[in-house]
C-alpha positions as CSV (number, residue, x, y, z in Angstrom):
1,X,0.6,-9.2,10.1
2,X,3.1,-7.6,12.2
3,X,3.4,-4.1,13.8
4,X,5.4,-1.8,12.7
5,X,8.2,-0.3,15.1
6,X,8.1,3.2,13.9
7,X,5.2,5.7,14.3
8,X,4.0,6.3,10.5
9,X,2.3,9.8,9.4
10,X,-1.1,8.4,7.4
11,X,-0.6,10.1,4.1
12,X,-2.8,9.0,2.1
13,X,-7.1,9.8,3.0
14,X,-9.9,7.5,1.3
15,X,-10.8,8.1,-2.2
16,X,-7.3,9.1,-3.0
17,X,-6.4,7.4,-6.8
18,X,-3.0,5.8,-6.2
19,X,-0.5,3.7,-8.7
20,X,-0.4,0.2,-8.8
21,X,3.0,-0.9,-8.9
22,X,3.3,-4.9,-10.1
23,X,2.6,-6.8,-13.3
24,X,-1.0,-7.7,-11.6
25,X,-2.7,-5.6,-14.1
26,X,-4.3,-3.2,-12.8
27,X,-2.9,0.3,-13.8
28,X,-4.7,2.8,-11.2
29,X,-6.6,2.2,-7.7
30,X,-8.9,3.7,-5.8
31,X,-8.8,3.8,-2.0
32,X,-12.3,3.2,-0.4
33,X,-11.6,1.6,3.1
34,X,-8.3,0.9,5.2
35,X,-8.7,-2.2,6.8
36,X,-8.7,-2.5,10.5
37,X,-8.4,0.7,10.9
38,X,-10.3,2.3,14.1
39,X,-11.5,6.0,14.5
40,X,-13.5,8.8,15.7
41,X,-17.3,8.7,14.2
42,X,-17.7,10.5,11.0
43,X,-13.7,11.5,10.7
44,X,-12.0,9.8,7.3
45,X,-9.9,6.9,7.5
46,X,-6.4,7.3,6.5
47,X,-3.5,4.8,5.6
48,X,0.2,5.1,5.4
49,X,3.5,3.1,4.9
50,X,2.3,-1.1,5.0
51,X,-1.1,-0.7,6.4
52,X,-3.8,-2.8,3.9
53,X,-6.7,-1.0,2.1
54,X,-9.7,-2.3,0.1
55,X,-9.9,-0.2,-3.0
56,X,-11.5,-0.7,-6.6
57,X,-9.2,-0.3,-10.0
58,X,-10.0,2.6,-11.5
59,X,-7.8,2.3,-14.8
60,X,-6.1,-1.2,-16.0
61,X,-6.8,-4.2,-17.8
62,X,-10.8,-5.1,-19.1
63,X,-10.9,-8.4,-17.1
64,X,-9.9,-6.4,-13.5
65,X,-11.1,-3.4,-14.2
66,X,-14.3,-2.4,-11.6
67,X,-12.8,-5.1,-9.5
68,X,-12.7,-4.5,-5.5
69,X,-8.9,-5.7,-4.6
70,X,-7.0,-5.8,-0.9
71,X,-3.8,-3.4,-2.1
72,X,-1.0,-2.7,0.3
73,X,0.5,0.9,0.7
74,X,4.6,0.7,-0.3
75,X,5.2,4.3,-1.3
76,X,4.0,7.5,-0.2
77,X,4.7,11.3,-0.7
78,X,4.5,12.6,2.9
79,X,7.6,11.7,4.6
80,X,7.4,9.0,7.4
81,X,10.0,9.1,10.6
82,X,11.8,6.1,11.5
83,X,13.3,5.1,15.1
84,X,16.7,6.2,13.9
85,X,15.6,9.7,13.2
86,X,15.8,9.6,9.6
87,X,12.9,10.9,7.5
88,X,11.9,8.7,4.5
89,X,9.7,9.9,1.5
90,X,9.4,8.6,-1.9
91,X,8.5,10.8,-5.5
92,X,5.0,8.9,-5.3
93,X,2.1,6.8,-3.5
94,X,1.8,3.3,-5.1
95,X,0.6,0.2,-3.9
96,X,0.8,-3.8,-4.1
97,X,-2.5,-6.0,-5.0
98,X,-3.2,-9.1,-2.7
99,X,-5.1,-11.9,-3.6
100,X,-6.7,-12.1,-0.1
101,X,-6.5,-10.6,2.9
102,X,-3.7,-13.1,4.1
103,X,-1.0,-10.9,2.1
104,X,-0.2,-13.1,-1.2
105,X,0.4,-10.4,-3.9
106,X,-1.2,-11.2,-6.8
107,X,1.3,-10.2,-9.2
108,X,5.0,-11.9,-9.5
109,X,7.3,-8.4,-10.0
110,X,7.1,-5.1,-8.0
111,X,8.3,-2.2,-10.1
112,X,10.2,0.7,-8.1
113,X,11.3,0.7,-4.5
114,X,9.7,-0.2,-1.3
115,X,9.6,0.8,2.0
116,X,11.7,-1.0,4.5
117,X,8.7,-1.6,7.1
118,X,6.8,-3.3,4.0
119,X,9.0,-6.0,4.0
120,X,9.1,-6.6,7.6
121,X,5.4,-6.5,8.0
122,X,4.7,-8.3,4.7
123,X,7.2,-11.2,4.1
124,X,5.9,-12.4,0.8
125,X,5.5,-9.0,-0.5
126,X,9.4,-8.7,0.3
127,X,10.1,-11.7,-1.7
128,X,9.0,-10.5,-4.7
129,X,10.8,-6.8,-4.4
130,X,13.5,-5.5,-6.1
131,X,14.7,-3.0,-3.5
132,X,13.8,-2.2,-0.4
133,X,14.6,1.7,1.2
C-alpha cells in the first residue's frame, strides 16, 4: 500500500452507511473501523479518499449479507485538495470490497468514477475501473 501524495480531508466518521459500488454483491456497507488508522483515546476514527475500512453489509445479497468485509473508500462528498490546488468532490461516498486485506477486490466491475489517488495507491483496484477522476 502506498502513500498518498496529497493531504486528504477524512470525510467519512465510523458508522457512516456508504454505497457499494461493484458487482460483488453487497448493496449497502457499514463503516465500523478504518484500518491502521492511529488517534487520540476516545476520539472517532475517520477515513477519506483510498484509506481501507472494515465494515459489515448492511443491505445486499442473502449469502453476504451480515458479512464483515475490508471495503476501500473511492468516492466521497466532502471535497479533498490535491498538490495542484484543485478541489475534487464527487455527488456520493461509495466504496470497493476486498477479499483480504492485501487489496484484491472481490468483484470484477466498478460502477461510477474513482478517485485518482485510488488507483495509485490500489493498482488492482485501478485495473478493474472504468474511469478514474
Amino acid at each position: 500500500m502506498k502513500s498518498i501524495i496529497s493531504k486528504n480531508s477524512r470525510g467519512l466518521e465510523t458508522g457512516a452507511v456508504i454505497d457499494a459500488c461493484d458487482n460483488s454483491g453487497a448493496k449497502k456497507i457499514r463503516i465500523f473501523t478504518v484500518y491502521g488508522h492511529k488517534t487520540v483515546k476516545r476520539r472517532r476514527a475517520r477515513a477519506g479518499i483510498a484509506d481501507m475500512v472494515m465494515a459489515s453489509v448492511v443491505r445486499g445479497k442473502p449469502d453476504i449479507r451480515k458479512k464483515v468485509v475490508y471495503a476501500v473508500i473511492v468516492r466521497q462528498k466532502k471535497e479533498f485538495k490535491r498538490v495542484n490546488g484543485l478541489r475534487v468532490s464527487f455527488e456520493d461516498n461509495a466504496a470497493v470490497l476486498l477479499k483480504d486485506n492485501k487489496g484484491n477486490p472481490k468483484g470484477t466491475a466498478i460502477k461510477g468514477p474513482i478517485a485518482k489517488e485510488v488507483t495509485i495507491r490500489w493498482p488492482a483496484i485501478s485495473k478493474i475501473a472504468s474511469n478514474a477522476v
